[in-house]
N, C-alpha and C positions, 0 to 999 in steps of 0.2 A: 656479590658473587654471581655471576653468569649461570644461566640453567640450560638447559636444551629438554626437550621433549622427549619422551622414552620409545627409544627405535627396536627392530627386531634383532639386529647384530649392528655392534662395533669392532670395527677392524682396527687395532692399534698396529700402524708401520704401512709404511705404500711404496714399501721396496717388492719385487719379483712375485714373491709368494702372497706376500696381501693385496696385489693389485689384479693377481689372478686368481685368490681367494672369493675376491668381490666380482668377481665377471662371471665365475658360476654359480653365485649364489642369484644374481640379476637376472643374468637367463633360467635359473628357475624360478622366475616370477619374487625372488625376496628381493625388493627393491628399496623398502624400509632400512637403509644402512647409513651408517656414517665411518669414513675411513679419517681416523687422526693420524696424522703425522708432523713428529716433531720438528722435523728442518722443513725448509721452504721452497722443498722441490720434492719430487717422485723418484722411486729408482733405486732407493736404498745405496746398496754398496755399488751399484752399476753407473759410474758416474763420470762425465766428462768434461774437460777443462780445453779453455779455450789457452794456447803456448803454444809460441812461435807462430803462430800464423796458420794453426793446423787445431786440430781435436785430439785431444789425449786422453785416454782413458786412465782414469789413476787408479781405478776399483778394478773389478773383472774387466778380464779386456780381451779375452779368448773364446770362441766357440768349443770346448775341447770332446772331442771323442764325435768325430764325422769321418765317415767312408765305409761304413758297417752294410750289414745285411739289415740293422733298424735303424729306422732315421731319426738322429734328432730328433726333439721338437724346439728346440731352441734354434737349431740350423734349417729348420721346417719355416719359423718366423721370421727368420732374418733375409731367405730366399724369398718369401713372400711381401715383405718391405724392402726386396730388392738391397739390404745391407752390404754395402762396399767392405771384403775381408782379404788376408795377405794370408795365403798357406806360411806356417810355423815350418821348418824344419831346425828341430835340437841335434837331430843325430851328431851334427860336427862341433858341437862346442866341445865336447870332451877332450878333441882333438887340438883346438885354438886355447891354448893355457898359457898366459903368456908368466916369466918369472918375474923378480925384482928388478932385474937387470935390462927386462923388454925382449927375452929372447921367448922365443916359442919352443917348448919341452915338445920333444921328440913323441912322436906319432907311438911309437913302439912300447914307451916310456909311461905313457899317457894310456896304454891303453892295457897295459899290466897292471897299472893302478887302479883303474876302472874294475878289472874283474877281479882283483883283490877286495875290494869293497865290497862288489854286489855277492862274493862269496862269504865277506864276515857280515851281511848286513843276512843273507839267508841264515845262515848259522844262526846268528840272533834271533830270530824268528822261530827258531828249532828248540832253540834255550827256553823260550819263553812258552811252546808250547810244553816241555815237559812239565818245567815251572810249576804249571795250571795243573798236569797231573800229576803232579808231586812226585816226582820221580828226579833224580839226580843229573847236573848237566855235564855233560860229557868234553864238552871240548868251548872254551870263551874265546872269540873272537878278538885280535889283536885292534887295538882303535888305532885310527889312523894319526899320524905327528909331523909328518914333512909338510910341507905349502903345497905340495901338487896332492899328496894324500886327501891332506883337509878339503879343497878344492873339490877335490871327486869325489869326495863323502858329502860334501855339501849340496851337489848339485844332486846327487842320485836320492838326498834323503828327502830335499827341498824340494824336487824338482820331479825325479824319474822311477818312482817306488813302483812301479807298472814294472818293474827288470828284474823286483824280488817277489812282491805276489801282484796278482793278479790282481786289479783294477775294474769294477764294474762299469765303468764309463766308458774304456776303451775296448772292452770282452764285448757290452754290448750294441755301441753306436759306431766302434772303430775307434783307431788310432792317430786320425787327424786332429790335427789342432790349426784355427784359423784365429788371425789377429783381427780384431774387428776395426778398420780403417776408412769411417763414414764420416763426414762433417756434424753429421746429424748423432752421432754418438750411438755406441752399444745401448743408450736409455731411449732411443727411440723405439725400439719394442716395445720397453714398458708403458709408455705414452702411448703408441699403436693397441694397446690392449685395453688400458683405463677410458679411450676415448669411445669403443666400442659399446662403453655402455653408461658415461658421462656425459653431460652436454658441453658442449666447448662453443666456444665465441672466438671469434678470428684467430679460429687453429690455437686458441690455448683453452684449459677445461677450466670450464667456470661453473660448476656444479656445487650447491652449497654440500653435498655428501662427500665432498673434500674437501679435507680442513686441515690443512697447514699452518705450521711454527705452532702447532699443540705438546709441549713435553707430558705424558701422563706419568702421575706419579703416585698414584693411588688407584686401586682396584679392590670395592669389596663387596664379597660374594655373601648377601646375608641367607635367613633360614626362606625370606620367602622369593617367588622366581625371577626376580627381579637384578641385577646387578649395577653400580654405580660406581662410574670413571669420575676421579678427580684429576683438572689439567695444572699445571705449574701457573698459566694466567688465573686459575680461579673458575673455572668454569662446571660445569656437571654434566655428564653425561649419563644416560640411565639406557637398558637395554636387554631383551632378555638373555642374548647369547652375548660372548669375547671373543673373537679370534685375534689372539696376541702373535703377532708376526712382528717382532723383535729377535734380534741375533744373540744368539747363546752369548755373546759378548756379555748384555745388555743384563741377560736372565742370571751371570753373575755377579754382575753388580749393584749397589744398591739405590740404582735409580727408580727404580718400580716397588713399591711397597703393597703386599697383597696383605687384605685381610679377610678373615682369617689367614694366617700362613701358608702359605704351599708345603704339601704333609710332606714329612721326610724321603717317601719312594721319591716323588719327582724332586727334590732337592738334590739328592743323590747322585740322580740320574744325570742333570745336567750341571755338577759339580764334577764326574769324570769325563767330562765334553773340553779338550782343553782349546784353545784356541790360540789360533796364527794369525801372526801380524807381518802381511807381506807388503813391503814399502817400493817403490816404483820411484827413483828419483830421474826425474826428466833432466839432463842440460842442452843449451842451447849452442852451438858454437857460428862464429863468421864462415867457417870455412872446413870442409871434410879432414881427418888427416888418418882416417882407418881406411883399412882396408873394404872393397864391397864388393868385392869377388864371390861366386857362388860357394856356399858351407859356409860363408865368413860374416853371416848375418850375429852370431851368438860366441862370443868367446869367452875365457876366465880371467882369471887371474888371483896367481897363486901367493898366500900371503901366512904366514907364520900363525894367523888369529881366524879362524875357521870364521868363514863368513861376512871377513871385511872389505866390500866392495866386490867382490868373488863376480856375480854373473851378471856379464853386458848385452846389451842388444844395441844396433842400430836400428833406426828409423827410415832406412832409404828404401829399403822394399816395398814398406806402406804407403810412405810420404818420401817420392823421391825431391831431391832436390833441400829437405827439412834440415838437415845439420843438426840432428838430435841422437843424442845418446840416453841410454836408459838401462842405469842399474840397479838390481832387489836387492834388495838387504829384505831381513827377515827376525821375527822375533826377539831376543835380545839387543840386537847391532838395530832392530828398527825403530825399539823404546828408544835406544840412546841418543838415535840421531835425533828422533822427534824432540828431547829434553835441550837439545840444545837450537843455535842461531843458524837460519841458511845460509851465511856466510862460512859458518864452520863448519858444515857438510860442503859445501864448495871447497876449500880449501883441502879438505881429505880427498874428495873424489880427484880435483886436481892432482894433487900427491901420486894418486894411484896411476892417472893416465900418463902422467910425466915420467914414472915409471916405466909402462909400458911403451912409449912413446915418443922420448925423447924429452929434452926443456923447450923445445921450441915449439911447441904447439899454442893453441891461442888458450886464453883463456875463455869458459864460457859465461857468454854476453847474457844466460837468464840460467835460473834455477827455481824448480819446483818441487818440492818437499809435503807429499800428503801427508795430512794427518790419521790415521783409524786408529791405533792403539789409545790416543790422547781424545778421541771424539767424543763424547761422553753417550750419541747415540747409535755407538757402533763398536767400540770397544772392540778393535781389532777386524778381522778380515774376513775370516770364515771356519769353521766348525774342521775337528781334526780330534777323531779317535784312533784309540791305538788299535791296531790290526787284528789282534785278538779281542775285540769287544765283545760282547756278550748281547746275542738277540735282547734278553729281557730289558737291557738297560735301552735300546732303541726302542723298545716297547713303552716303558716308562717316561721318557723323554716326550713321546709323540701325545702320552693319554690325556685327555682331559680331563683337568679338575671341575668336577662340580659341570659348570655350566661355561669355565673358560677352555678353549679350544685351543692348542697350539700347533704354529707352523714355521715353516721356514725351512732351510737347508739343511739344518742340523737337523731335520726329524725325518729326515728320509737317508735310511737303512742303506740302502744302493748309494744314492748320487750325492752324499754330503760334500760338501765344500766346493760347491758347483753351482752355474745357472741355474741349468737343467732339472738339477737338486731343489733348486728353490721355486721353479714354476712348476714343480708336479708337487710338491708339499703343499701350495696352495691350493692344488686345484681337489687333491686329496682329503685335505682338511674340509673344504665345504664342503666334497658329499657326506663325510660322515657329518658333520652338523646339519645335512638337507635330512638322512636318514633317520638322527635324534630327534628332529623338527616335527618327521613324521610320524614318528612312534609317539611322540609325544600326545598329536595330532588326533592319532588313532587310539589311545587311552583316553583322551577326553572324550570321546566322543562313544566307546566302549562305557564308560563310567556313565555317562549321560543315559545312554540306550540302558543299562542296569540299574538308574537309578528311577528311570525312567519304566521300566519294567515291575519294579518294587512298588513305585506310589501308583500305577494304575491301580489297582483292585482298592488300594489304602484309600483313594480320591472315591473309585464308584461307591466303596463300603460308607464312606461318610457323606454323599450325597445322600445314599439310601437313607441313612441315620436320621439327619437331616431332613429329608422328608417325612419321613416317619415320625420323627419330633416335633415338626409341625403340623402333621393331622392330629396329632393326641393333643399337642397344645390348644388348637381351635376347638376340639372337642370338649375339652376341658373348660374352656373357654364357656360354650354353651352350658355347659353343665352348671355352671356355677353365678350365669345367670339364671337360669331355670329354677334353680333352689332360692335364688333372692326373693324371685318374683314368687312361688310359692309360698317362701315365708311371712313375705310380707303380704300376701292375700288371707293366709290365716291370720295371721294378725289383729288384722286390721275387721276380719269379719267378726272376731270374739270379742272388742274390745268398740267397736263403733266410735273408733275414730273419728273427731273430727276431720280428718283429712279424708277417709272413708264417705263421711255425709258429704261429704263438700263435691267430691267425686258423683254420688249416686244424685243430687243435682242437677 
């Protein structure tokens, strides 16, 4: 079994939030760290794939919420590495719905359906707040059952819930959304940020404080200050603090074994964290045959099974010239496709565009099918509470057990399910670990000066003693040859020793 030496913090995950976890705890001088991460890259869910001859983002692939009165900071990093992005506009997809048959449903039609929705999706939200005060609901909103219904319920639940409440991320960064369309990938921030305070060898980081293809699988917190990481290869890691930056995926399932258990509040906490699994399938075609006309970047298509194939995008905005198409599927429709062969998600997406599109279109010449639901070190996409969640439970989720620290997307209140989300969770998480660092810091050193205040008098009283113990000893001393010597001059003078004569001699 492998050992490692016992560092000040380990950072388990070197996606967003532990990669900017570890850059402020460096810059305040804790540079004793080691970052594990279980895959054999950085970045987490921020991931890019090399298709078609281009960079595709299969994970986050959006700066969302740019044009405010506050700025990003994720659009703060990406302008300052210079990040190649494609302004998002959704507004017209609602409008582009094409049916079974490859017709485009009526603008008029389309968009009665639309505020049908966003008024039974309010309604719901109205239900639910009585609900919580026990009060009776007044009016249930009709669910939606046509292909164009489904379609606009999909995209507004999936997609545009900013139309029913209010959105932290667009109230206060704004309401742009930009596609991140860089060769170098939306994961070059996170790389731009670890190298800031990594050593790197020909532009790659070669720092042994990162340490990739580590699965941990063991965390235990015993009685003394100490903590101890077991990895899947066998290895140990020991440490005073954990900053566990793994995705609420991750924290419900049972890849990570803590011991002692994680008490019930935080079990709780991130057992109502449900999580979305949003799937991105790329294909590839020889040759254009949509439309790419301005509004025409995003369209639907409306299908009797809420959710099947529903929302497309082209790639020509970003990557002109790419012949790529790209449609989410989402949670349920995303497990399924992942359970089955790329060939049989081809063959359905085919179905759909031949649909829309006519039989004479080509087929596409590559397909790409991420995995995150089936990952085992990501277990879906991103964090996703219900609207009425409950401060305390964001409370809970965020606290630290013991002396493990938790971060990530999911623990921040405002920007969950976001970059943004996960690089202020990291940077949040170290100061309160830099603060406990220092309280800690300042009690020892309290404790020290008190104890230290205690054994002064107790030390000068026992020198005193101590001296004092030794002048009465030496005296003593004296004393008791002084009577020898007496005794034996009486003696010796009554009794005329010969040792006496021998002496007067």
């Amino acid at each position: 079994m492998g050992s490692s030496s016992c560092h000040s913090v380990i950072i388990i995950g070197a996606g967003i939030s532990g990669i900017s976890a570890a850059k402020v705890l460096a810059e305040n001088g804790v540079n004793d760290i080691v970052i594990l991460e279980a895959s054999d890259r950085i970045g987490g869910r921020i991931r890019k794939e090399d298709f078609g001859d281009i960079s595709i983002e299969i994970g986050a692939g959006w700066v969302a919420g740019v044009g405010g009165k506050t700025s990003n900071p994720v659009w703060e990093l990406a302008n300052q590495s210079s990040l190649r992005t494609c302004f998002s506009d959704y507004s017209n997809a609602r409008y582009n719905i094409y049916d079974q048959s490859g017709k485009i449903i009526p603008s008029e039609l389309a968009a009665a359906s639309y505020d049908k929705a966003v008024n039974s999706a309010i309604q719901e939200l109205k239900n639910q707040e009585e609900a919580n005060l026990g009060n009776a609901i007044s009016e249930i909103p009709s669910s939606p059952k046509t292909p164009i219904d489904l379609a606009i319920d999909f995209v507004l639940h999936d997609f545009e819930m900013a139309e029913v409440e209010p959105i932290s991320t667009y109230v206060e960064y704004g309401d742009e959304e930009f596609l991140v369309a860089d060769e170098r990938g939306y994961e070059f921030l996170v790389y731009k940020m670890a190298e800031s305070f990594l050593s790197t060898c020909q532009g790659k980081i070669a720092d042994n404080r990162l340490q990739l293809n580590k699965v941990v699988r063991e965390i235990i917190q015993g009685s003394s200050n100490g903590i101890t990481v077991k990895t899947e290869d066998g290895c140990v890691y020991k440490a005073r603090y954990i900053i566990l930056s793994v995705s609420v995926g991750v924290l419900r399932s049972d890849l990570i074994t803590f011991h002692p258990p994680l008490p019930e509040w935080k079990t709780e906490a991130i057992m109502k964290c449900e999580v979305i699994v949003y799937t991105k399938i790329f294909l590839k075609f020889p040759y254009k045959f949509w439309s790419c006309e301005h509004g025409k970047e995003f369209f639907l298509y409306a299908h009797e099974k809420r959710g099947y194939y529903t929302f497309w995008q082209h790639m020509e905005n970003a990557y002109p010239g790419s012949n790529i198409l790209v449609v989410t599927l989402t949670n349920e429709e995303s497990k399924r496709v992942e359970s089955q062969s790329d060939m049989a998600t081809l063959k359905e997406a085919m179905a759909v565009l031949r649909n829309m599109f006519g039989f004479d279109i080509p087929t596409a010449t590559q397909i790409f099918v991420p995995l995150w639901w089936n990952n085992r070190f990501q277990r879906g996409s991103y964090s996703d509470y219900p609207i009425l969640s409950k401060h305390q439970d964001f409370i809970h989720i965020k606290a630290p057990v013991g002396r493990i620290f938790f971060t990530g997307e999911h623990t921040n209140e405002k920007f969950n399910g976001y970059v943004h989300g996960g690089y202020l969770s990291g940077i949040e998480t170290s100061k309160m670990l830099l603060d406990e660092m220092r309280r800690v810091e300042e009690d020892h050193i309290d404790t020290e000066s008190q104890r230290n205040f205690l054994l002064e008098p107790l030390l000068a009283l026992t020198e005193s003693l101590t001296s004092t113990n030794t002048a009465a000893s030496d005296l003593k001393k004296w004393e008791d040859i002084s009577t020898v010597a007496t005794s034996r001059l009486f003696l010796n003078n009554s009794t005329s020793s010969p040792v006496t004569q021998e002496a007067i001699k």
